[in-house]
C-alpha positions as CSV (number, residue, x, y, z in Angstrom):
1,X,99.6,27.2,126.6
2,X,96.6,26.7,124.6
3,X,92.6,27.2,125.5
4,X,92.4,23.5,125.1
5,X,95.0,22.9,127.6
6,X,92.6,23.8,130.0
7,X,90.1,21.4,129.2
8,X,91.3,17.8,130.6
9,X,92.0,19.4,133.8
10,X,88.0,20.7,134.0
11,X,86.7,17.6,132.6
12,X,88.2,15.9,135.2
13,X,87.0,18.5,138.1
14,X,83.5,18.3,137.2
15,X,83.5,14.0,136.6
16,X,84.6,13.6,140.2
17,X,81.6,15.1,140.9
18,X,79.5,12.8,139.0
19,X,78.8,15.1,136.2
20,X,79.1,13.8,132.8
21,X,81.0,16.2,130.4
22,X,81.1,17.1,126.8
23,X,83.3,20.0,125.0
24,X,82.2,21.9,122.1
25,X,78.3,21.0,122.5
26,X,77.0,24.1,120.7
27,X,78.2,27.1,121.6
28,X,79.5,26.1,124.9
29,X,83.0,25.2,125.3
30,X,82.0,22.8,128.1
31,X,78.5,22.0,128.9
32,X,78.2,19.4,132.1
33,X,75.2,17.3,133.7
34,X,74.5,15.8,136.4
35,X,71.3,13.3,136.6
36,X,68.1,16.2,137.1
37,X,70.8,18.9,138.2
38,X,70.6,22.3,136.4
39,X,73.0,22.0,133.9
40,X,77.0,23.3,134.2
41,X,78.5,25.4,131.0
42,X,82.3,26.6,131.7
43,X,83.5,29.1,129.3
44,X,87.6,28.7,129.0
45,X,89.9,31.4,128.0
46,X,93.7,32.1,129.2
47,X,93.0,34.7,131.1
48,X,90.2,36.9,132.2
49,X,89.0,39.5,130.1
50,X,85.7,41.4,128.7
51,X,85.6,38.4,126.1
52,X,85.4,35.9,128.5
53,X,82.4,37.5,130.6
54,X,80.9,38.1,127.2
55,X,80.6,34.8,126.6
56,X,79.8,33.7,129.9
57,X,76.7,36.4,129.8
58,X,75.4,34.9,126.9
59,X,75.3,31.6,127.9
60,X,73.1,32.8,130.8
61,X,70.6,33.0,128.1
62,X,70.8,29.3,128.2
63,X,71.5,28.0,131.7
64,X,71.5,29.2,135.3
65,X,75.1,28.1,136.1
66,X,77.7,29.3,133.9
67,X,81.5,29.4,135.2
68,X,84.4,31.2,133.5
69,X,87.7,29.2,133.8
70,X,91.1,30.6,133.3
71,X,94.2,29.4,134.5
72,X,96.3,31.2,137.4
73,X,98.1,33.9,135.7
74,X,101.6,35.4,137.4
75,X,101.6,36.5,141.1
76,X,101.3,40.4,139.9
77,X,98.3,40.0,137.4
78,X,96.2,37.8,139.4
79,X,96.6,39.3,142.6
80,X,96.1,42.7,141.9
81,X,92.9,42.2,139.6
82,X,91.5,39.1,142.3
83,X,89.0,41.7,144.2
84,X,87.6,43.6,141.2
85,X,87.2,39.9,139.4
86,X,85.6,38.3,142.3
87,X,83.1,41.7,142.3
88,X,82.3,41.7,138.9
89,X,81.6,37.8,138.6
90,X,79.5,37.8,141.8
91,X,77.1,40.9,140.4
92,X,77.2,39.6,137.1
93,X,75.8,36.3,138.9
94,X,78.9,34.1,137.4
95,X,80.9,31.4,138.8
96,X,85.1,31.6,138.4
97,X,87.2,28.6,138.3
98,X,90.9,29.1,138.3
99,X,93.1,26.2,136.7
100,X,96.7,25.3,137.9
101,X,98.2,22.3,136.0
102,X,96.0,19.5,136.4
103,X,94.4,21.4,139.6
104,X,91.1,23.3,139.2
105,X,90.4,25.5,142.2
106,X,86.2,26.8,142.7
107,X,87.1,30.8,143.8
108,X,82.9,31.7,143.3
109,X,79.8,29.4,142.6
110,X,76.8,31.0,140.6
111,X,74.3,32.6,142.3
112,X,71.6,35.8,142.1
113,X,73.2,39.1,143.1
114,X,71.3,41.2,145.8
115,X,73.4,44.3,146.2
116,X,74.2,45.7,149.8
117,X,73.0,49.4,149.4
118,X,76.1,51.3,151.5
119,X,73.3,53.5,153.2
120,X,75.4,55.9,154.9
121,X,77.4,56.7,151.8
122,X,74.8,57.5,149.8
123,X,73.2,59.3,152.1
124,X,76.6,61.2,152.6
125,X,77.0,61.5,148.7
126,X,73.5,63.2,148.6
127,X,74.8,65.8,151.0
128,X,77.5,66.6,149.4
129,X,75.5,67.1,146.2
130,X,72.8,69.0,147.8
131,X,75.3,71.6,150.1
132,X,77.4,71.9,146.9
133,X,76.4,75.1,144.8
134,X,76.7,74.9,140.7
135,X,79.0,72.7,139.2
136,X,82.5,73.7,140.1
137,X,84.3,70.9,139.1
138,X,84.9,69.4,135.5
139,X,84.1,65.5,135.0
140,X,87.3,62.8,134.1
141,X,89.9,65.4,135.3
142,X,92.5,64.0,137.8
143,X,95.5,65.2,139.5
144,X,93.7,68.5,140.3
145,X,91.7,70.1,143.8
146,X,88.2,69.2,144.0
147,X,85.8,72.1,145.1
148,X,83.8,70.3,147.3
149,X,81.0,72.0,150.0
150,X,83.4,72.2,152.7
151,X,85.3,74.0,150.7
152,X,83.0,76.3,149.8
153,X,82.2,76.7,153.1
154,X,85.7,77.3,154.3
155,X,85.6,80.0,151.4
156,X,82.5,81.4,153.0
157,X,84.7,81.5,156.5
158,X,87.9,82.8,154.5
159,X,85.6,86.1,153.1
160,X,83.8,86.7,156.3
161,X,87.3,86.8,158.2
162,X,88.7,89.4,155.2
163,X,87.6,92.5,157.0
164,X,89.7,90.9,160.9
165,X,88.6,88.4,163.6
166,X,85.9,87.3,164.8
167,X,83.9,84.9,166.8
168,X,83.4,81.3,165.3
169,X,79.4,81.5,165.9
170,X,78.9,84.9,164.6
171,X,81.0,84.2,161.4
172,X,78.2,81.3,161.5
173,X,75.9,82.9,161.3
174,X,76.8,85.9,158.6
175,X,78.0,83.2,156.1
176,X,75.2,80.8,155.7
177,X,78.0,78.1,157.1
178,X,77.1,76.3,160.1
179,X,79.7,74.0,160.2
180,X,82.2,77.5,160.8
181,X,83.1,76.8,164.1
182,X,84.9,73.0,163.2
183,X,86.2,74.2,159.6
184,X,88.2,77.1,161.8
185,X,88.9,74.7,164.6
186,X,90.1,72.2,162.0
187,X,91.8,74.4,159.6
188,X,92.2,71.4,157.2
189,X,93.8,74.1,154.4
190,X,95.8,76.4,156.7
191,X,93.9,79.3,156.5
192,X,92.7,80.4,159.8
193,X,93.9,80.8,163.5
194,X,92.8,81.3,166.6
195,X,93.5,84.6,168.1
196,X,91.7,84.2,171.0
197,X,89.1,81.7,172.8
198,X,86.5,81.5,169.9
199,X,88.1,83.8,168.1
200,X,89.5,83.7,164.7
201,X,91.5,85.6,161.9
202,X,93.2,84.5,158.7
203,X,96.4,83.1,158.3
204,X,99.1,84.7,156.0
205,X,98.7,81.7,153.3
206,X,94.4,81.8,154.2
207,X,95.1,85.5,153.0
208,X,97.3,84.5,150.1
209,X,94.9,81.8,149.0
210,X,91.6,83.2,148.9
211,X,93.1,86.9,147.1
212,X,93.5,84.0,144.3
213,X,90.5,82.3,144.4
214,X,88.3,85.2,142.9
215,X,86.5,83.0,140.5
216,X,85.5,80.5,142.8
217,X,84.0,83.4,145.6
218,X,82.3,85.1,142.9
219,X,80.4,81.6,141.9
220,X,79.2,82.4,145.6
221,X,78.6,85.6,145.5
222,X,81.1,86.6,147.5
223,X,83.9,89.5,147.4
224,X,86.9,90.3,149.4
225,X,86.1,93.4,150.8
């Protein structure tokens, strides 16, 4: 398939909607009008790719309504990329048109993007930021354990249990880590156990765990004593 191989089938999309069209006007690969409607430009390319919204970004510098056009790729590439392309057109305020044959199928129309602020998210990534002490972890890594604040906290817990049990709300209270009482009920990492009502102690991996996580309970200030 060639780029032009896309074109009859757009041509003829956008004349059954009473727009006359022209290829190759300038810049544009297809630039379309319709009596005092805002003009159409449809940038073509065989399949979606940082070119492609490129070009489609620049001819915003010209008109309002700018589509990018590609054809339907296999089930696996255009399925599993659909989602983040639809995102990415929509903020970047573009229109998609996907081309099948002699089919042309409108998947976005242009249009301002307003984003939705995910409130709660933010707020919760503030938190996080804020409860977290120094810079544990190192940016791009992957595949490794993230020190987060509950963790922290849970290696506040893990320190004050060191010396033998004792009562969620007083461990509370000597660490600095109010949320004590649900990381002990929770035990998300295996490390405590309840010994009696409101009671804790450490596990034998809690034990195992923290006697190796000296660097991280010294960037707390803490010691296994």
């Amino acid at each position: 398939m060639r780029e032009s191989d896309l074109y009859p089938a757009l041509k003829a999309f956008l004349e059954a909607q009473g727009y006359t069209v022209k290829a190759e006007v300038g810049a544009c690969d297809v630039l379309a009008i319709r009596g005092e409607d805002p003009p159409i430009v449809v940038e073509m390319k065989l399949s979606f790719s940082l070119t492609l919204v490129l070009q489609g970004i620049a001819r915003q510098s010209l008109f309002d309504h700018v589509y990018l056009a590609v054809p339907v790729s296999g089930e696996r590439g255009w399925k599993l990329r659909y989602r983040d392309i639809i995102a990415l057109c929509r903020r970047l305020g573009l229109g998609l048109l996907a081309v099948t044959g002699d089919t042309v199928e409108p998947h976005l129309d242009p249009a301002p993007y307003a984003p939705r602020k995910n409130t709660p998210r933010a707020h919760a990534l503030l938190k996080e930021f804020h409860r977290r002490v120094g810079d544990p972890n190192r940016g791009g890594t992957t595949g490794i354990k993230r020190m987060t604040a509950y963790r922290q906290d849970a290696l506040r817990c893990g320190a004050g249990l060191w010396a033998g049990p004792l009562k969620a709300s007083l461990l509370a209270k000597a660490t600095g880590a109010p949320r004590a009482r649900t990381i002990l009920h929770d035990d998300h990492y295996g490390w405590f156990q309840r010994v009696e009502r409101g009671i804790y102690a450490l596990t034998d991996k809690g034990r195992t765990e923290l006697a190796a996580a000296a660097t991280d309970l010294a960037a707390l200030g803490l010691t296994l004593d």
